[in-house]
C-alpha positions as CSV (number, residue, x, y, z in Angstrom):
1,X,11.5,1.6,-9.2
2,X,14.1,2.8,-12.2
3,X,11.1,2.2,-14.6
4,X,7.6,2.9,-14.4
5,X,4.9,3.1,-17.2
6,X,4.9,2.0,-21.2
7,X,6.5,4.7,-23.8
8,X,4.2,6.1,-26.2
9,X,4.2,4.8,-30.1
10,X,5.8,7.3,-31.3
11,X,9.5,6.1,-29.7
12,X,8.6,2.4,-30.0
13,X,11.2,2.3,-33.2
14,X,13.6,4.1,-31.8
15,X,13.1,2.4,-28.2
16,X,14.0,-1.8,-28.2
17,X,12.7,-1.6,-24.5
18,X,9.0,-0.4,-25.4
19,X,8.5,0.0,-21.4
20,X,11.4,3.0,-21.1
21,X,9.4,5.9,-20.6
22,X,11.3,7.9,-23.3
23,X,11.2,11.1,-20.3
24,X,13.2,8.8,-18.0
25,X,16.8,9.9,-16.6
26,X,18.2,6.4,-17.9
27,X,16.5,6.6,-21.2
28,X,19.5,7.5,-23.2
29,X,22.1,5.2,-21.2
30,X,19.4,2.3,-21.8
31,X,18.6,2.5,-25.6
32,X,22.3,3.4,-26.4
33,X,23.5,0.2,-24.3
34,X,20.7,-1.9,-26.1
35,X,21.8,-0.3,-28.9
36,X,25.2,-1.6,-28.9
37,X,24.3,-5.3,-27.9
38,X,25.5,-4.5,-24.4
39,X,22.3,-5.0,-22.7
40,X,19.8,-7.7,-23.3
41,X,17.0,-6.9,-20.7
42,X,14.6,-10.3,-20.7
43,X,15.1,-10.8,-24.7
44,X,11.8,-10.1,-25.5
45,X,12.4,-6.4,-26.2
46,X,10.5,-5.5,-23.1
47,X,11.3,-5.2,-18.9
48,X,8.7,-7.9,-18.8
49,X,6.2,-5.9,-20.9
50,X,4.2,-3.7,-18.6
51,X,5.8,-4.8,-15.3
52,X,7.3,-2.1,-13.9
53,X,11.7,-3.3,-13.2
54,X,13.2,-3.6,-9.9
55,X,16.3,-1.8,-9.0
56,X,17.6,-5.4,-8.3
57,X,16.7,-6.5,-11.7
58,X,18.0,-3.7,-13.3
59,X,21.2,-4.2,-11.3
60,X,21.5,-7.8,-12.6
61,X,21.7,-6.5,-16.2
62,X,24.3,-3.7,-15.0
63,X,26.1,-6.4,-13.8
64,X,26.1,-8.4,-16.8
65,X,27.5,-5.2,-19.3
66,X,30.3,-4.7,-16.5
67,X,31.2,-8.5,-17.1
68,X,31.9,-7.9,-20.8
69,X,35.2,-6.0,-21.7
70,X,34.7,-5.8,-25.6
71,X,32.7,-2.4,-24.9
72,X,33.0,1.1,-26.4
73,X,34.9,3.5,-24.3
74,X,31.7,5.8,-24.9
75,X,29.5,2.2,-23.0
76,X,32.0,2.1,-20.6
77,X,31.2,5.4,-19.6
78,X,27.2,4.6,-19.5
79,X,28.0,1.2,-17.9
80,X,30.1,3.4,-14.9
81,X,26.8,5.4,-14.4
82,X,24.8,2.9,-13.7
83,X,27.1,1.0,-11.4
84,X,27.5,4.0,-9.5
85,X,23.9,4.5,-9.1
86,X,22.8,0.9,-8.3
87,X,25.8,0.3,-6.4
88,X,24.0,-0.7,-3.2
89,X,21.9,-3.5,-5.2
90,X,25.1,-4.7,-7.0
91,X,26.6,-4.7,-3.3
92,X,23.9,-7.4,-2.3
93,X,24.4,-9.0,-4.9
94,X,28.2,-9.6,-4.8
95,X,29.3,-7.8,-7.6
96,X,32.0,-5.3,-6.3
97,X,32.3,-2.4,-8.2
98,X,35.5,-0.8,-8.7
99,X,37.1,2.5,-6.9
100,X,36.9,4.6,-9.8
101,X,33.0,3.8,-10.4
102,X,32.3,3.9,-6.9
103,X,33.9,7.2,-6.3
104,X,32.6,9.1,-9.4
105,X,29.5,9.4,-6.7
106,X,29.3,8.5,-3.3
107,X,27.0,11.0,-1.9
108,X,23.7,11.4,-3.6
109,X,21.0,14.1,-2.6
110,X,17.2,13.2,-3.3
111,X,14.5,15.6,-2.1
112,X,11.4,17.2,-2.6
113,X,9.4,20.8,-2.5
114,X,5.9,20.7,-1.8
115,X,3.0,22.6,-1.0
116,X,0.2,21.3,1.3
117,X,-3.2,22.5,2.2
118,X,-6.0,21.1,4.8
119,X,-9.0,22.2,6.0
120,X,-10.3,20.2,9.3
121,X,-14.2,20.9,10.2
122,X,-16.0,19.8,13.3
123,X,-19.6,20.0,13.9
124,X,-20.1,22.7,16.6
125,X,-16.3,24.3,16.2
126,X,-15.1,27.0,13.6
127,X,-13.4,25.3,10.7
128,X,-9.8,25.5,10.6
129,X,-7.5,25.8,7.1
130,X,-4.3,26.3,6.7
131,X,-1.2,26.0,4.1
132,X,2.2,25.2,4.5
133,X,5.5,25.0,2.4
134,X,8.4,22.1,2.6
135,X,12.1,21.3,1.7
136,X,13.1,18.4,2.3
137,X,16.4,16.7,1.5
138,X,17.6,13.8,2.1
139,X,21.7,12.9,1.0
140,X,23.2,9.4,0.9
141,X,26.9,9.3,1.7
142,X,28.7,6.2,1.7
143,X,31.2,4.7,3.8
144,X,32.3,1.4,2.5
145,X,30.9,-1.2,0.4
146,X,28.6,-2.1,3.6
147,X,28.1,1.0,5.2
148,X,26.3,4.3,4.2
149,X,25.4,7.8,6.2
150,X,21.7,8.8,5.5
151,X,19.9,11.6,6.9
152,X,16.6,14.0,6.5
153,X,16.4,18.0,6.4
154,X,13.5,20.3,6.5
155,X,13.1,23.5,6.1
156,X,9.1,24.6,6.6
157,X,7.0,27.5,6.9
158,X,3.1,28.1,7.9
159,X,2.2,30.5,4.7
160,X,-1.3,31.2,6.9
161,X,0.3,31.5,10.4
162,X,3.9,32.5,9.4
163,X,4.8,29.8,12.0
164,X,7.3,26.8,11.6
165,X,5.1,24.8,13.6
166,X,3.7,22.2,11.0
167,X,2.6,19.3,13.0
168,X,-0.7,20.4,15.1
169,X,-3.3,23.0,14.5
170,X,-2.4,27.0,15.2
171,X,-2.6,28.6,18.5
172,X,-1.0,32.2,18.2
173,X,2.7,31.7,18.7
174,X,4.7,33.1,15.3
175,X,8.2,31.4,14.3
176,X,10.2,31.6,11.6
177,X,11.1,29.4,9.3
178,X,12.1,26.0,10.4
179,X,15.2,24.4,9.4
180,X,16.1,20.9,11.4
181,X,17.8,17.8,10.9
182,X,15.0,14.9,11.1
183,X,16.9,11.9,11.2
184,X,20.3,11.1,11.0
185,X,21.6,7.2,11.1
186,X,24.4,5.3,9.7
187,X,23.3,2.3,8.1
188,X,24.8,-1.4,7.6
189,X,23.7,-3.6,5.0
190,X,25.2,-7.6,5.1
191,X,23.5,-10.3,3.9
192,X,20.1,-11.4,5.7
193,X,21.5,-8.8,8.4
194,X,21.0,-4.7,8.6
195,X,21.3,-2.3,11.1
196,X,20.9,0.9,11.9
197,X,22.3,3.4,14.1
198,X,21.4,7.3,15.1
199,X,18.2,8.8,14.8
200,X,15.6,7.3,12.2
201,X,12.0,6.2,12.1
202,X,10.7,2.8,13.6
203,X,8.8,-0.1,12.3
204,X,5.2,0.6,11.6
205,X,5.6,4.4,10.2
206,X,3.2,3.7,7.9
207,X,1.0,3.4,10.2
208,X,0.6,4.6,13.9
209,X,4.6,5.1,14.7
210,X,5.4,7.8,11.8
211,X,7.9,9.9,14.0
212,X,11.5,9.3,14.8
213,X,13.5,8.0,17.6
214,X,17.1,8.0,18.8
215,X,19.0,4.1,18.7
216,X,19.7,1.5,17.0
217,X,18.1,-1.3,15.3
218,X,18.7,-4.4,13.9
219,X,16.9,-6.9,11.2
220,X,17.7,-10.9,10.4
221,X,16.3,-12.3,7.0
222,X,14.8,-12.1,3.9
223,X,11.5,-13.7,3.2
224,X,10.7,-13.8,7.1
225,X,12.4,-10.9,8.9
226,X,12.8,-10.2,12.7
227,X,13.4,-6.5,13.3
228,X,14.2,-5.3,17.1
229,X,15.2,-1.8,18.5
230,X,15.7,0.3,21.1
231,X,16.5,3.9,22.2
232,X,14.7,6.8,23.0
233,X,13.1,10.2,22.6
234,X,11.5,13.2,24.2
235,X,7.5,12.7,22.8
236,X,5.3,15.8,23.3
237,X,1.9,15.4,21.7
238,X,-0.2,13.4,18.9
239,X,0.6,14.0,15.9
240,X,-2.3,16.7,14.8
241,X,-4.0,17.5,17.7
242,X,-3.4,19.6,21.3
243,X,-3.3,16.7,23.2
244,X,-0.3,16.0,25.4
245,X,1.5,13.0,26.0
246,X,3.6,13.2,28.9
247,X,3.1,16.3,31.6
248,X,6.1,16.1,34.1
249,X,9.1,14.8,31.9
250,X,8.7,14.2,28.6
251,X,12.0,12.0,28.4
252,X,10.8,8.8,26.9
253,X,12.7,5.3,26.6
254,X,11.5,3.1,23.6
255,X,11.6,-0.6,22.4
256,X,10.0,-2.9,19.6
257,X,10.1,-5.6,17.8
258,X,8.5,-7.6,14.7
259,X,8.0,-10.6,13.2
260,X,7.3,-9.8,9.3
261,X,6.7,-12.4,6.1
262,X,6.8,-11.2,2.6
263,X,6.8,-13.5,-0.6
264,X,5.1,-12.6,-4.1
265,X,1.5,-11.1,-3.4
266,X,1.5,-11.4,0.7
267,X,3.1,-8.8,3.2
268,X,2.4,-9.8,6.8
269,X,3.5,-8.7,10.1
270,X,3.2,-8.6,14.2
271,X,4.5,-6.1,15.9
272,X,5.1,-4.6,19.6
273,X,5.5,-1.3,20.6
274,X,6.8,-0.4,24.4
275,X,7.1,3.2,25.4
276,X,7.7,4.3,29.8
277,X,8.0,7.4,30.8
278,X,8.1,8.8,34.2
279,X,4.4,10.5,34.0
280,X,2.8,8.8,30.7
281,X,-0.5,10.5,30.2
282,X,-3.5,9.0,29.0
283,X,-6.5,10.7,27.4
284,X,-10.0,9.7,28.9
285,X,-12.8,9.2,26.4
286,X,-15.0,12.2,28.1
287,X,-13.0,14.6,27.8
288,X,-13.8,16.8,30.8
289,X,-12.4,13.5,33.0
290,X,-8.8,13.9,34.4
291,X,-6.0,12.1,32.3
292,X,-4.5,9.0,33.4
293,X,-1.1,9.0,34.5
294,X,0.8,5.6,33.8
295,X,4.5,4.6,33.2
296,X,4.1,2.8,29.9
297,X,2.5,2.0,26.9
298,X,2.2,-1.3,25.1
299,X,0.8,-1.6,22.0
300,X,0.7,-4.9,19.6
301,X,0.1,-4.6,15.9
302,X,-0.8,-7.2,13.1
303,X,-0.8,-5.7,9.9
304,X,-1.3,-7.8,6.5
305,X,-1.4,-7.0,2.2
306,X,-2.3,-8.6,-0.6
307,X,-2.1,-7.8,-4.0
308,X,-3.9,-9.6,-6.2
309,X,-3.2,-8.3,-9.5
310,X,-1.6,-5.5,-11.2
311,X,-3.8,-2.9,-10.1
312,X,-5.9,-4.0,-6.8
313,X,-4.7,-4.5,-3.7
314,X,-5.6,-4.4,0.1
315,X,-4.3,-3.3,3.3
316,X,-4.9,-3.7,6.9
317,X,-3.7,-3.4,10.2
318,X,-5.5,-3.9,13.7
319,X,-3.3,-2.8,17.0
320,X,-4.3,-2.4,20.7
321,X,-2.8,-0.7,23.5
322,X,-3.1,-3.3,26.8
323,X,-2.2,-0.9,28.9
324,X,-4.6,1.7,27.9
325,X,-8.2,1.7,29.2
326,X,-9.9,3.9,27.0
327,X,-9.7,5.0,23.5
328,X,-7.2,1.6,23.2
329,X,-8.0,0.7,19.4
330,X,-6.7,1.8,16.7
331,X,-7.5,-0.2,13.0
332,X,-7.3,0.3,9.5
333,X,-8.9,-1.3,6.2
334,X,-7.6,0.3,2.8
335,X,-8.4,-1.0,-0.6
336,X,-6.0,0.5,-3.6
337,X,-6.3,0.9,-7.0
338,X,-3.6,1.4,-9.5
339,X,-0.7,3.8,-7.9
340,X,0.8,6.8,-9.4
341,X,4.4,6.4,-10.3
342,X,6.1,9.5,-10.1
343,X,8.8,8.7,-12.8
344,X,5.6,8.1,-14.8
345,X,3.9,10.9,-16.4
346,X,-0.1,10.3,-16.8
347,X,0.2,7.7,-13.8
348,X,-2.7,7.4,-10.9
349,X,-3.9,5.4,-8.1
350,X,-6.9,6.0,-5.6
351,X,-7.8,4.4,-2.6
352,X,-11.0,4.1,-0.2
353,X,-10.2,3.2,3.5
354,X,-12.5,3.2,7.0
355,X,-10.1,4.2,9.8
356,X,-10.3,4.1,13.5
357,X,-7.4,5.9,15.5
358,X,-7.8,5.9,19.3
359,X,-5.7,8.6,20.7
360,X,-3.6,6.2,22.8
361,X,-2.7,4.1,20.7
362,X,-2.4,5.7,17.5
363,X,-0.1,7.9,19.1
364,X,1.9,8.8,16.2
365,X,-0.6,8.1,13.5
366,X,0.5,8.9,9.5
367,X,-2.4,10.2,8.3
368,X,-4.1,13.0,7.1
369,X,-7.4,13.1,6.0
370,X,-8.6,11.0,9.4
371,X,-6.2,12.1,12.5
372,X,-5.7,10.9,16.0
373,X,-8.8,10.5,18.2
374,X,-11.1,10.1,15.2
375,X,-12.5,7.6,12.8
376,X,-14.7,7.3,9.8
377,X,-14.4,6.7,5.7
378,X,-11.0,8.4,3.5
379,X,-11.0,8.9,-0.5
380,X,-7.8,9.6,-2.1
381,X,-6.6,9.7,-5.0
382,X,-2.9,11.0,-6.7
383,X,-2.0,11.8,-10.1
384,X,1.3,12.2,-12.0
385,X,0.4,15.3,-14.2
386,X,4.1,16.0,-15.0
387,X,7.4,13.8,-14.7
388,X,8.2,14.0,-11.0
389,X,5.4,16.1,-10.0
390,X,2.7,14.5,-8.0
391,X,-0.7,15.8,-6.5
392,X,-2.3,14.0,-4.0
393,X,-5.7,14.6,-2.7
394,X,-7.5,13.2,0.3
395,X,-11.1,13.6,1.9
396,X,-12.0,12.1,5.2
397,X,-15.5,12.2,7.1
398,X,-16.9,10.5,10.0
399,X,-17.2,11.1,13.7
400,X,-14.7,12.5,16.4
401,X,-14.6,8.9,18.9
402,X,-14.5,11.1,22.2
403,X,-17.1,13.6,21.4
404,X,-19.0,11.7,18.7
405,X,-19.3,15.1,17.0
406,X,-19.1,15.0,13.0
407,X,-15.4,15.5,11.6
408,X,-14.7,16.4,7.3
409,X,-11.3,16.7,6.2
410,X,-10.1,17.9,3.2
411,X,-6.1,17.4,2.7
412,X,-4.6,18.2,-0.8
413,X,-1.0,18.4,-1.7
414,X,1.6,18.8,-4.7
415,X,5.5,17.5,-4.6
416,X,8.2,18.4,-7.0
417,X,10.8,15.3,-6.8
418,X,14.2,15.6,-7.8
């Protein structure tokens, strides 16, 4: 989103579009441009009044002020800005945009530092905290019009363990600092076509598949998509716990595909999930039972969301491992409120979910306050206490599924976005 938010009274004079937040990056480029009758936005003085703008919509009105040749030198320049950054969106749309615009930046760098703290308690078992630092950057290079390089760094650390080891809980080895190269894919856009190639995350890594895999990927539509891939990876444990996945080789081939619908209010989407291995190892529900070893895993998802106004909205998703005897389930309900818009200082959201993550099927699950092998009630809530700065904060309570020993989690975390 390029806006986000309504300015404050103070700049509604000096503002024609009184949903700029005056703090914004594009601010001065915007009210200049307005300024000069180069852009209209919707004519009623607004970007359709409290509704935050699309980087599509936005685009269209770039594209109109590149149409017009009666400009300014000094809007030429601001109209070249704005092309180069929503060169992509003008892309899909048609509008080429020239050498010289397209040039003046074709790799961008976004990232993000943040600190995170949790603190996991089960009944019976010490409590656990720790706190842990992140870099993370993530450059855009383009190619051609159609074809652009994209990638993820991260540098972490483990303040409490001095360990680089950020993904499950602490059990006396001591790294350094961790610098790798997440993902790395180049990236094809067309129209009602995309696909990607190199290392990047799946389908449904908002869910139970947040890791990363090694392929290529394809997707056909717009309103109703079909998205298949296939590669592979070498898969070690779930995300947040000890457990292991795979004992004798831990070289893993992987395919999906989806089905998805999205128009207005409604998201929608089924999903499968294959994963073989040569020794696939699956937990038992008691725990003092020997594991289960078995060449693959396949898991079908159907996830849905519906917003139904400006500030409520719902989310679910129910998916089920077949080949899986135990622990098979995995099933989310979250209702929303609000969201906090980063670009938006004073913005918030909060949430209240139930969760119920079997270990082998929510093999890579996303989140934090409820993790793998457990399930019970989140709270969460985020708040934008500074352009670009944003804390999140997430509690989770309910029952470990295996044991049925009481769980609390406590997850809290603040980004700095640039």
């Amino acid at each position: 989103m390029l806006v986000a938010g309504t300015a404050t009274a103070s700049f509604a004079a000096a503002n024609p579009f009184s949903d700029v937040p005056a703090d914004h990056w594009a601010y001065d480029a915007v009210s200049q441009l307005a300024a000069d009758g180069v852009i209209d936005g919707y004519g009623d003085t607004t970007y359709r009044g409290s509704r935050q703008i699309t980087r599509y919509e936005m685009a269209q009105m770039v594209a109109k002020a590149m149409a017009k040749t009666d400009v300014s030198a000094a809007d030429k320049a601001l109209i070249d800005k704005l092309a180069a950054e929503f060169s992509d969106e003008l892309n899909n749309l048609g509008v080429r945009v020239s050498n010289l615009e397209r040039n003046a930046d074709m790799v961008k760098w976004n990232g993000r530092a943040r600190y995170t703290y949790w603190s996991h308690r089960t009944e019976g078992e010490k409590r656990t905290n720790d706190d842990q630092l992140l870099l993370r950057l993530e450059p855009t290079a383009e190619v051609n019009q159609n074809w652009h390089v994209k990638a993820r760094i991260d540098a972490s650390t483990d303040l409490a363990k001095d360990s680089s080891d950020t993904t499950k809980p602490y059990h006396g080895d001591k790294q350094d600092t961790n610098l790798s190269l997440k993902r790395i894919w180049a990236q094809g856009n067309y129209n009602n076509f995309q696909t990607k190639l190199g290392k990047f995350a799946p389908i449904d890594s908002d869910s139970i598949f947040d890791t990363e895999f090694s392929g290529a990927e394809v997707r056909f539509g717009n309103k109703v998509t079909f998205t298949a891939g296939a590669g592979g990876n070498s898969f070690d444990t779930v995300k947040g716990t000890d457990i292991k996945l795979l004992s004798k080789d831990n070289a893993m081939n992987y395919q999906y595909a989806g089905l998805g619908y999205a128009d207005g209010k409604f998201v929608g989407g089924v999903d499968y999930h294959n994963l073989n291995a040569d020794s696939f190892q699956y937990v038992k529900e008691d725990t003092t039972a020997k594991q289960t070893d078995e060449d693959n895993a396949n898991i079908w998802l159907i996830k849905a969301g519906y917003r139904f106004d400006k500030v409520n909205a719902l989310n679910v998703f129910y998916a089920n491992n077949t080949s899986a005897d135990e622990l098979d389930k995995a099933w989310s309900t979250e209702y929303d409120y609000k969201g906090a818009q980063p670009a938006n200082k004073g913005s918030w959201g909060a949430w209240a979910a139930y969760r119920y993550l079997g270990t082998n099927t929510a093999l890579f699950s996303t989140y934090d306050a409820l993790l793998a092998g457990q399930k019970g009630w989140e709270l969460g809530t985020q708040y934008v206490p500074f352009h670009n700065v944003l804390a999140t904060l997430r509690y989770g309570q309910g029952k470990n599924i295996s044991s049925d020993k009481d769980i609390k989690n406590l997850f809290g975390r603040v980004e700095f976005l640039f």
